[in-house]
PyMOL Python script that loads the backbone (N, CA, C, O; Angstrom):
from pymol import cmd

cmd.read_pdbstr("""\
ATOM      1  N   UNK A   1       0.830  -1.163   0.000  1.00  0.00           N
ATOM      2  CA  UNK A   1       0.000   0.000   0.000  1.00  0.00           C
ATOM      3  C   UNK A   1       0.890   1.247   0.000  1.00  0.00           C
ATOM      4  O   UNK A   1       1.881   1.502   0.685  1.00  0.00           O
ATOM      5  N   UNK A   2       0.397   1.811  -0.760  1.00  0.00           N
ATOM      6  CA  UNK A   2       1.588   3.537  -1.196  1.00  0.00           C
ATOM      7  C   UNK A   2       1.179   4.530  -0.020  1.00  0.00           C
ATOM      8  O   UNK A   2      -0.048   4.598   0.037  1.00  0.00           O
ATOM      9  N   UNK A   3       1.678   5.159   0.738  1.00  0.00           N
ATOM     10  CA  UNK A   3       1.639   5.987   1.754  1.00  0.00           C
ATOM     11  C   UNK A   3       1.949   7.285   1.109  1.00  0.00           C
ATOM     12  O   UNK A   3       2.974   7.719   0.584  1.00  0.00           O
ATOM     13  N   UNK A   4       0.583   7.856   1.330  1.00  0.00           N
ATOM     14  CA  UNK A   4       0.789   9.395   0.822  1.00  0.00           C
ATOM     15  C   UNK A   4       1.587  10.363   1.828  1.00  0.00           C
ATOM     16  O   UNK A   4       1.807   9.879   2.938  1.00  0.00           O
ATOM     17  N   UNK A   5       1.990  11.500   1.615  1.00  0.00           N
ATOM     18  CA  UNK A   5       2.383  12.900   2.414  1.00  0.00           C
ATOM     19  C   UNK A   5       1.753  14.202   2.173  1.00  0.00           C
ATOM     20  O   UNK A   5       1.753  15.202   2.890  1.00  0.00           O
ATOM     21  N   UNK A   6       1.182  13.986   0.954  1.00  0.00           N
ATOM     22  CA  UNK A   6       0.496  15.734   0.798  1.00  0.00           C
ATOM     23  C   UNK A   6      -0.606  14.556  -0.414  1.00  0.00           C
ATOM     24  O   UNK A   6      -0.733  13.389  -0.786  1.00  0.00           O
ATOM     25  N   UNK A   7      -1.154  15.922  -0.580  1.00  0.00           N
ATOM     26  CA  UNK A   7      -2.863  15.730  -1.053  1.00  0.00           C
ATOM     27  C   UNK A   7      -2.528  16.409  -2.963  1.00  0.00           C
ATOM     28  O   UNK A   7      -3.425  16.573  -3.790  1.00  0.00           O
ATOM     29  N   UNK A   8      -1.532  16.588  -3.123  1.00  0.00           N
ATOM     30  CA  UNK A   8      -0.702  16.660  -4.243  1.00  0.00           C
ATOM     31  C   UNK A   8       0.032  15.693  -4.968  1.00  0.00           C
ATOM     32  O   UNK A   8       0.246  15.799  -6.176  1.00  0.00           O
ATOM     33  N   UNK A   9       0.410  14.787  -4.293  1.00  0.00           N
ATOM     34  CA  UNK A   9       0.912  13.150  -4.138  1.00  0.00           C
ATOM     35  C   UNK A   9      -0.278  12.883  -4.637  1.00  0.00           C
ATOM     36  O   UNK A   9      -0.305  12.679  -5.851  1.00  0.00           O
ATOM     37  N   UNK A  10      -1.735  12.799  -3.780  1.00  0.00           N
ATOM     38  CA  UNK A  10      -2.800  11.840  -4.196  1.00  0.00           C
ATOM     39  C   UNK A  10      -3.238  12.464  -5.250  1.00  0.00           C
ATOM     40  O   UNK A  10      -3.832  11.741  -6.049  1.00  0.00           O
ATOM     41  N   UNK A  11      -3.134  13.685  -5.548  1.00  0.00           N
ATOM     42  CA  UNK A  11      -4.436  14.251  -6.929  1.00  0.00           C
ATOM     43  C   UNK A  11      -2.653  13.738  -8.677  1.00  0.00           C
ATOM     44  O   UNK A  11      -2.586  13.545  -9.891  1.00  0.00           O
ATOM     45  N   UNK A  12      -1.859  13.786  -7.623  1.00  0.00           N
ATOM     46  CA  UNK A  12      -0.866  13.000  -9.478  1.00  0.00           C
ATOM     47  C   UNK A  12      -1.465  11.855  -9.768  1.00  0.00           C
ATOM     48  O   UNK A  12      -1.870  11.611 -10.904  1.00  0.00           O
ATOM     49  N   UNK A  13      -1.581  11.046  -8.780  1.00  0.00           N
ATOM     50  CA  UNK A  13      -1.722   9.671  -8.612  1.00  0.00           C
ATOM     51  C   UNK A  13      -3.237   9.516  -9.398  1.00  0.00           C
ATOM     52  O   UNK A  13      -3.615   8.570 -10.089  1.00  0.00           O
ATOM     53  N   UNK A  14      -3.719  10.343  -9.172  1.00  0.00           N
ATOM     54  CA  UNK A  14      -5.331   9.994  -9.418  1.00  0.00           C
ATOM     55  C   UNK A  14      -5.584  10.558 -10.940  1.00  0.00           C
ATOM     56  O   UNK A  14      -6.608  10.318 -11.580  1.00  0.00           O
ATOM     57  N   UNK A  15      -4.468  11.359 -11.420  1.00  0.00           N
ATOM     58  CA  UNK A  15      -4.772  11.907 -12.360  1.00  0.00           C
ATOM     59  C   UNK A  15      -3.882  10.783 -13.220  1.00  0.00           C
ATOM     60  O   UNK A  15      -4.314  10.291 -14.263  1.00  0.00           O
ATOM     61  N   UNK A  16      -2.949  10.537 -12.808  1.00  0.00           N
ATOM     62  CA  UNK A  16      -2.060   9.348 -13.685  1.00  0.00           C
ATOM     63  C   UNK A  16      -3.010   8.026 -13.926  1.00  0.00           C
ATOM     64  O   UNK A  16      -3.149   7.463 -15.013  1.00  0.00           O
ATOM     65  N   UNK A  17      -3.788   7.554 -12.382  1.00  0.00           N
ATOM     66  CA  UNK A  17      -4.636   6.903 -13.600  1.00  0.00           C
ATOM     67  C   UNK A  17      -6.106   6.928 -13.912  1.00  0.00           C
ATOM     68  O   UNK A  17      -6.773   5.950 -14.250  1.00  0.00           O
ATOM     69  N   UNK A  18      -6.520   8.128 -13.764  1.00  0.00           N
ATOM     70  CA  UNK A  18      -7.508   8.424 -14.730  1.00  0.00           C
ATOM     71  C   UNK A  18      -7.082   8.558 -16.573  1.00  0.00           C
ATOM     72  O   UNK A  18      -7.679   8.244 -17.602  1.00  0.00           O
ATOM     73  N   UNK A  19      -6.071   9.037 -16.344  1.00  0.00           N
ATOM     74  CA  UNK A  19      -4.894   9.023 -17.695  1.00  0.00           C
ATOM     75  C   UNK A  19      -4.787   7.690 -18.404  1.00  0.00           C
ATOM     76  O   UNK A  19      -5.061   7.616 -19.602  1.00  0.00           O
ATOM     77  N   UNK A  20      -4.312   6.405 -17.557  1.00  0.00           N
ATOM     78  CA  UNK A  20      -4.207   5.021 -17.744  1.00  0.00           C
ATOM     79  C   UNK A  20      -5.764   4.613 -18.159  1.00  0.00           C
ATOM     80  O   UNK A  20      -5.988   3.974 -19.186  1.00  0.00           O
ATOM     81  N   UNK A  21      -6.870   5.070 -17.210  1.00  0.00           N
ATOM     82  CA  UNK A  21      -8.036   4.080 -17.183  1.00  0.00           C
ATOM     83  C   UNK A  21      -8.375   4.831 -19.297  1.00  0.00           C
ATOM     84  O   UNK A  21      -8.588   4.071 -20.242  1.00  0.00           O
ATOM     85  N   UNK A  22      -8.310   6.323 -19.403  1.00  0.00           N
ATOM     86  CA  UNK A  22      -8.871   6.885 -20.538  1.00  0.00           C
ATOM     87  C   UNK A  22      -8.091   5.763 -22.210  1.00  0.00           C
ATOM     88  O   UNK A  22      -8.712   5.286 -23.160  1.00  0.00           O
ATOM     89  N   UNK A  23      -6.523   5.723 -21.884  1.00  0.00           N
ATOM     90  CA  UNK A  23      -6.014   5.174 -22.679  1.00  0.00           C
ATOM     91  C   UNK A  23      -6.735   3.693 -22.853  1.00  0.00           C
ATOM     92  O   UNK A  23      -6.918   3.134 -23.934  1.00  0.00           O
ATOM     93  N   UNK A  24      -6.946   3.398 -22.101  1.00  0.00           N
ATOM     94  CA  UNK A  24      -7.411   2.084 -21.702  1.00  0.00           C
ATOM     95  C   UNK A  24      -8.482   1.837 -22.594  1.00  0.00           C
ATOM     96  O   UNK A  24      -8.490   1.092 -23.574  1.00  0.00           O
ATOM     97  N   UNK A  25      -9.456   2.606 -22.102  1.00  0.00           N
ATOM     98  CA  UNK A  25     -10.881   2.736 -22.667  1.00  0.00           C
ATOM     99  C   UNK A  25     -10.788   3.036 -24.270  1.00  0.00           C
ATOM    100  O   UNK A  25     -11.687   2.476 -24.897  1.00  0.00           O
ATOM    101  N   UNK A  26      -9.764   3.904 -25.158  1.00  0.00           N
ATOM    102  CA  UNK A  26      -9.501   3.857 -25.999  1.00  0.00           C
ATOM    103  C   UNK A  26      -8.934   2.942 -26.981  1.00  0.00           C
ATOM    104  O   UNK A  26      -8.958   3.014 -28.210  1.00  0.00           O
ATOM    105  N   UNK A  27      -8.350   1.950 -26.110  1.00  0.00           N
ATOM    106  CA  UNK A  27      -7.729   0.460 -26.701  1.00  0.00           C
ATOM    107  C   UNK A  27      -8.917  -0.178 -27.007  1.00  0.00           C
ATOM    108  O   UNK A  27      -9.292  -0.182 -28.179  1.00  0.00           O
ATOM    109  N   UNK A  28      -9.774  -0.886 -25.875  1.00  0.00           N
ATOM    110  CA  UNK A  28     -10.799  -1.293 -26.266  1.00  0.00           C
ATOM    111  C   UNK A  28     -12.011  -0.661 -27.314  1.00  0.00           C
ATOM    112  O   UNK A  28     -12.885  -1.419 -27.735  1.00  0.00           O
ATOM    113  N   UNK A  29     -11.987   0.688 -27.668  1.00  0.00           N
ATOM    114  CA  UNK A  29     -13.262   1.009 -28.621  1.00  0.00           C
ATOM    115  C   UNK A  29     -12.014   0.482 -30.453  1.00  0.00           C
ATOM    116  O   UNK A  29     -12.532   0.198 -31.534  1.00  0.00           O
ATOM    117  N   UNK A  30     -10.934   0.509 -30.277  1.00  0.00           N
ATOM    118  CA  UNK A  30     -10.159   0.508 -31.390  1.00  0.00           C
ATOM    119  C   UNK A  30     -10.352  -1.532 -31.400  1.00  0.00           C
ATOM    120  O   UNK A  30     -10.505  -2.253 -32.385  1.00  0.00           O
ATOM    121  N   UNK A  31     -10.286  -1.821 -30.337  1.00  0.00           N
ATOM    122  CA  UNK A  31     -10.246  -3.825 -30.428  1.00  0.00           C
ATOM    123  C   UNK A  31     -11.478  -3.543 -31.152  1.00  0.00           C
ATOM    124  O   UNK A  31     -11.600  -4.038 -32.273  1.00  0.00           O
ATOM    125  N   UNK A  32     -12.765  -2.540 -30.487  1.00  0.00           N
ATOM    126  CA  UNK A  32     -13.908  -3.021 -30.700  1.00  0.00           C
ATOM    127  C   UNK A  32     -14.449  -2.924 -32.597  1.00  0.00           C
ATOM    128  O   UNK A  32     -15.177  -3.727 -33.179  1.00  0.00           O
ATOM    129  N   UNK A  33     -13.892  -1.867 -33.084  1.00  0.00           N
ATOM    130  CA  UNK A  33     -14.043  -1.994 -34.390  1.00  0.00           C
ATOM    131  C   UNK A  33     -12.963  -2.493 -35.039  1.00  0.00           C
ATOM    132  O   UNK A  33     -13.035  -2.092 -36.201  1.00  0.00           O
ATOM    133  N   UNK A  34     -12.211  -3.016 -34.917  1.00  0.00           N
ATOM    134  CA  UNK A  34     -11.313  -3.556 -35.670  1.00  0.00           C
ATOM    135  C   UNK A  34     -11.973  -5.278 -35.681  1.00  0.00           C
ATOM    136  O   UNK A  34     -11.967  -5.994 -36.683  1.00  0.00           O
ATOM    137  N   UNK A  35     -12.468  -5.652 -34.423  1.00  0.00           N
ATOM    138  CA  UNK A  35     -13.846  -6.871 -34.536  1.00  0.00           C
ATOM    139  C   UNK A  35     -14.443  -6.521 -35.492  1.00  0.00           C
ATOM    140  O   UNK A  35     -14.307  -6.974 -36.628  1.00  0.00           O
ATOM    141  N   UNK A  36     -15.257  -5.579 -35.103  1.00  0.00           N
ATOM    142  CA  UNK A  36     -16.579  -5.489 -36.363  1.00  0.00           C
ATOM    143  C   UNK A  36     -16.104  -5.387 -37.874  1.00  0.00           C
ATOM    144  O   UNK A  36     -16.901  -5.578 -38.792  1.00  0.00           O
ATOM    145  N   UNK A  37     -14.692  -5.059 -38.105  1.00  0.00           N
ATOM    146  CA  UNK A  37     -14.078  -4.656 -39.434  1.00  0.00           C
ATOM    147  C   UNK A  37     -14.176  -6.204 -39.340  1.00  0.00           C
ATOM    148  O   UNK A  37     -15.197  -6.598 -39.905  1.00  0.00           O
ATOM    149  N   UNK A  38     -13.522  -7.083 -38.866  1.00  0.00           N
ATOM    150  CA  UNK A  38     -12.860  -8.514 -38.960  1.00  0.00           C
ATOM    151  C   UNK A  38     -13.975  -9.222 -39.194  1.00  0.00           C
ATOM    152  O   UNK A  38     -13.724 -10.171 -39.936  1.00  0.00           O
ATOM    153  N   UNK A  39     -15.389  -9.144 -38.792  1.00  0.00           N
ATOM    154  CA  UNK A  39     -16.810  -9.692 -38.571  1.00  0.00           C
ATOM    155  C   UNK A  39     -17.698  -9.704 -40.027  1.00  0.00           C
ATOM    156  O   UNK A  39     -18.700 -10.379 -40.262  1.00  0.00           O
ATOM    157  N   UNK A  40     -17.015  -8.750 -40.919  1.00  0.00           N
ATOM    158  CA  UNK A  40     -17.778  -8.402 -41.709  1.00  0.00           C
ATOM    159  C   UNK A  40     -18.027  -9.576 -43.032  1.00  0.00           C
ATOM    160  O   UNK A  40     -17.155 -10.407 -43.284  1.00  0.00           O
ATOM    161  N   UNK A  41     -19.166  -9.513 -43.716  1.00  0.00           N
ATOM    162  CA  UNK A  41     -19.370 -11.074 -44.775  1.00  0.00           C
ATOM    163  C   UNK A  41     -18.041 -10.990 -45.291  1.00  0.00           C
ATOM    164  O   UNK A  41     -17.220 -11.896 -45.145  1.00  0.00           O
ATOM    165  N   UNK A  42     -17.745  -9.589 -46.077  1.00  0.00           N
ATOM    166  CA  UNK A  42     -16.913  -9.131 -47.565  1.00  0.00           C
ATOM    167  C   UNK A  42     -15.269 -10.116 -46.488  1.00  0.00           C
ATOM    168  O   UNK A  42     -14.607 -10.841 -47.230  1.00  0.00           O
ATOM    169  N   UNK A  43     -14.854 -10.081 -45.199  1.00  0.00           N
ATOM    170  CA  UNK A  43     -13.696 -10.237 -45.083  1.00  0.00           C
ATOM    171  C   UNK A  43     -14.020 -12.030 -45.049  1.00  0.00           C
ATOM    172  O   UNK A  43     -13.200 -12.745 -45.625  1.00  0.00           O
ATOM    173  N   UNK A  44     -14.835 -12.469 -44.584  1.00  0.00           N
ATOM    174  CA  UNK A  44     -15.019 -13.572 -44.476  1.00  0.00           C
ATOM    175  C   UNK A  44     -14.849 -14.277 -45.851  1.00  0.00           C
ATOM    176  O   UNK A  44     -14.291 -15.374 -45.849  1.00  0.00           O
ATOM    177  N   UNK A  45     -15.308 -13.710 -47.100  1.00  0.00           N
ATOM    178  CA  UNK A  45     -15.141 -14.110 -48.350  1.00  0.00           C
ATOM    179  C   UNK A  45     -13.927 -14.054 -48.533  1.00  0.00           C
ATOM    180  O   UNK A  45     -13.355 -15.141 -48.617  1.00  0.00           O
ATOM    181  N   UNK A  46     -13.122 -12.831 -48.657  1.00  0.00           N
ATOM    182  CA  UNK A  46     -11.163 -12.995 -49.114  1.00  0.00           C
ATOM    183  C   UNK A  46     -10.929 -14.373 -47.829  1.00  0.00           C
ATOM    184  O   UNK A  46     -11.275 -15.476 -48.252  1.00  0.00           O
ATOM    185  N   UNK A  47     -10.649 -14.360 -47.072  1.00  0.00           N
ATOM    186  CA  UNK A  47     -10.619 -14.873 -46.378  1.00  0.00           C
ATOM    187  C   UNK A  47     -11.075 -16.819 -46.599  1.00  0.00           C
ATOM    188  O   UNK A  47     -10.614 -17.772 -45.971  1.00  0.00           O
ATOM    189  N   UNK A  48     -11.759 -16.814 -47.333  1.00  0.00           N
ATOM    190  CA  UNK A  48     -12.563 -18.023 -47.574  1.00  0.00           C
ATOM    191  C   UNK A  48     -11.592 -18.061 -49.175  1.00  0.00           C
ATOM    192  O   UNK A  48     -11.181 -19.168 -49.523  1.00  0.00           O
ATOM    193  N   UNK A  49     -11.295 -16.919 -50.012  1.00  0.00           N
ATOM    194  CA  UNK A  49     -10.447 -17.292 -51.290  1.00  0.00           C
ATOM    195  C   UNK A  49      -9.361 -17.765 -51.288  1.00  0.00           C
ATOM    196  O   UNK A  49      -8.797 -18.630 -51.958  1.00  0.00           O
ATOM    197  N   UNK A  50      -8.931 -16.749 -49.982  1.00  0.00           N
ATOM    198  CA  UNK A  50      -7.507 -17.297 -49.792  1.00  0.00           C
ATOM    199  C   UNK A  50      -6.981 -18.799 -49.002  1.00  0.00           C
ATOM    200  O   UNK A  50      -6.046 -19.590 -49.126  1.00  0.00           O
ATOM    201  N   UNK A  51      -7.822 -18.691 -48.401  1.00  0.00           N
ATOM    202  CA  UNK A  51      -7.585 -20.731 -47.924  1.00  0.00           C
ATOM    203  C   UNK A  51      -8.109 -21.119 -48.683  1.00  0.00           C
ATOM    204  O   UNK A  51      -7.713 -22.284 -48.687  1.00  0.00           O
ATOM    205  N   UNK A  52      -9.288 -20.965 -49.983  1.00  0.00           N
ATOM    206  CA  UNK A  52      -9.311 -22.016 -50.665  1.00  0.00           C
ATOM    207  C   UNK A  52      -8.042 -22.187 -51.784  1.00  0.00           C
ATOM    208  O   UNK A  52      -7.506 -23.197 -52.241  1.00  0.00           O
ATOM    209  N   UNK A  53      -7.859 -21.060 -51.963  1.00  0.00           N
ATOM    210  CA  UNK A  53      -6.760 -20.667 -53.206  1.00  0.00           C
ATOM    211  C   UNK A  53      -5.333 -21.583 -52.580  1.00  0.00           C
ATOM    212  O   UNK A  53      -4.525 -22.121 -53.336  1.00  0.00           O
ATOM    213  N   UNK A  54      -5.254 -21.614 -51.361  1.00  0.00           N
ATOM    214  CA  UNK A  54      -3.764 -22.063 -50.656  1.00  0.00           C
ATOM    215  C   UNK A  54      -3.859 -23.848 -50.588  1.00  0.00           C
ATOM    216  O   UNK A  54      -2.941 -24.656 -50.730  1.00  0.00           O
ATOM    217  N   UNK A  55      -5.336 -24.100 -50.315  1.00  0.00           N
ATOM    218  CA  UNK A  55      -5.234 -25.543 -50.705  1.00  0.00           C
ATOM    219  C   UNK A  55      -5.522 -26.298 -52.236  1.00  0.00           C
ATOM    220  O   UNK A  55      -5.062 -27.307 -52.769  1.00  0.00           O
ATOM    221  N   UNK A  56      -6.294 -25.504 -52.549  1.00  0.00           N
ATOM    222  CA  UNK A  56      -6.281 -25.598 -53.758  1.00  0.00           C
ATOM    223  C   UNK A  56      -5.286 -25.947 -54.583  1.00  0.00           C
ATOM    224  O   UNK A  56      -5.529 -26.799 -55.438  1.00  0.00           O
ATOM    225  N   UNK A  57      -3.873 -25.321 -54.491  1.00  0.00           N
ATOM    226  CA  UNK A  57      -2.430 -25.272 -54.983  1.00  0.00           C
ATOM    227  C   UNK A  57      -1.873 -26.395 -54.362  1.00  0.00           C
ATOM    228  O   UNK A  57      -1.049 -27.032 -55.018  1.00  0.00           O
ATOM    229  N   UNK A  58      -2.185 -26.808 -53.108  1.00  0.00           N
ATOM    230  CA  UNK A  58      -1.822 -27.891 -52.837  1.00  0.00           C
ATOM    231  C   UNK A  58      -2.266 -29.095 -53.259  1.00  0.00           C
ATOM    232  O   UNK A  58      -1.321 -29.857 -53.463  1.00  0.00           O
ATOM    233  N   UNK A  59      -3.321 -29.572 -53.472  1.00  0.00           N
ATOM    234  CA  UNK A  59      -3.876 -30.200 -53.464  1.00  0.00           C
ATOM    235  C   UNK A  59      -3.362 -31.274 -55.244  1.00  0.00           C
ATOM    236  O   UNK A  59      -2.958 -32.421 -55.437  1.00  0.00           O
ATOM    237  N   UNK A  60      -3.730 -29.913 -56.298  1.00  0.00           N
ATOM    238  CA  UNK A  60      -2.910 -29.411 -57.491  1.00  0.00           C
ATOM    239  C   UNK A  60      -1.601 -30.571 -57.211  1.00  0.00           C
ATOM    240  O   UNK A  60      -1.479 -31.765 -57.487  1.00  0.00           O
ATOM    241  N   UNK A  61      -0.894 -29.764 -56.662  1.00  0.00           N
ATOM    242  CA  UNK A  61       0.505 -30.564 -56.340  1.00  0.00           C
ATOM    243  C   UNK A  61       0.526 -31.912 -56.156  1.00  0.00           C
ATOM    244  O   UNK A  61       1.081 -32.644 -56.975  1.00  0.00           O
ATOM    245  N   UNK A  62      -0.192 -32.467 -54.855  1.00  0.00           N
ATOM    246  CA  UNK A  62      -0.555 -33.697 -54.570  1.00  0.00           C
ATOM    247  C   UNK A  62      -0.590 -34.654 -55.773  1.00  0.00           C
ATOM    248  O   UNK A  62       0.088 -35.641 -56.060  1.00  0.00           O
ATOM    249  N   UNK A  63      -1.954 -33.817 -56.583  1.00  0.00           N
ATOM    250  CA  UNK A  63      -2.049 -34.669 -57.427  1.00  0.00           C
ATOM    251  C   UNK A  63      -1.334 -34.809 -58.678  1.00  0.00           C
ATOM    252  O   UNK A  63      -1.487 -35.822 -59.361  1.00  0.00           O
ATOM    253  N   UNK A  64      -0.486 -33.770 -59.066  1.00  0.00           N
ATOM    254  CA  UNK A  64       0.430 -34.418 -60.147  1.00  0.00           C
ATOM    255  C   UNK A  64       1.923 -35.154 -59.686  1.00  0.00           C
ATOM    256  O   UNK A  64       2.925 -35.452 -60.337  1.00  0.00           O
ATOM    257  N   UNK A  65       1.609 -35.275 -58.431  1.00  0.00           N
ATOM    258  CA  UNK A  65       2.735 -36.249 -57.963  1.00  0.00           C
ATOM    259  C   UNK A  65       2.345 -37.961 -57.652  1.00  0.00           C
ATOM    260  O   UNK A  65       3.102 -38.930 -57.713  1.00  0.00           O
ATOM    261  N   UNK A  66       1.421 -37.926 -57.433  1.00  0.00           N
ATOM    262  CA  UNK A  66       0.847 -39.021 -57.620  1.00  0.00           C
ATOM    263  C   UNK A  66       0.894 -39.869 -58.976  1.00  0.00           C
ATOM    264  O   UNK A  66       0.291 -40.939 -59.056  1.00  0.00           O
TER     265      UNK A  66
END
""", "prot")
cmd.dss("prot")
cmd.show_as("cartoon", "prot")
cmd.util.cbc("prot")
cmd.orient("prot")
């Protein structure tokens, strides 16, 4: 437990993390749409091209080695 001496000590302290809690709160609204960006059909589709496109090529391969 931090032991204060003046009431100047406690208002840094309180302002440092009201400072921390604001940054804070700003991380999470940036997680929060960068979800909803990530959530969206259109990313789910590239997303769905590109693993199909990556096995696809494999697969390709497989079979002219066979």
């Amino acid at each position: 437990m931090k032991i204060y001496h003046s009431f100047e000590q406690i208002d840094k302290d309180l302002q440092r993390l009201k400072l921390q809690r604001d940054i804070a709160l700003e991380e999470i609204k940036g997680v929060k749409y960068q979800l909803q960006n990530d959530l969206q059909p259109a990313n789910w589709i590239s997303t769905l091209a590109s693993a199909v496109k990556k096995y696809g090529i494999l697969y390709l391969i497989r079979r002219l080695f066979k």
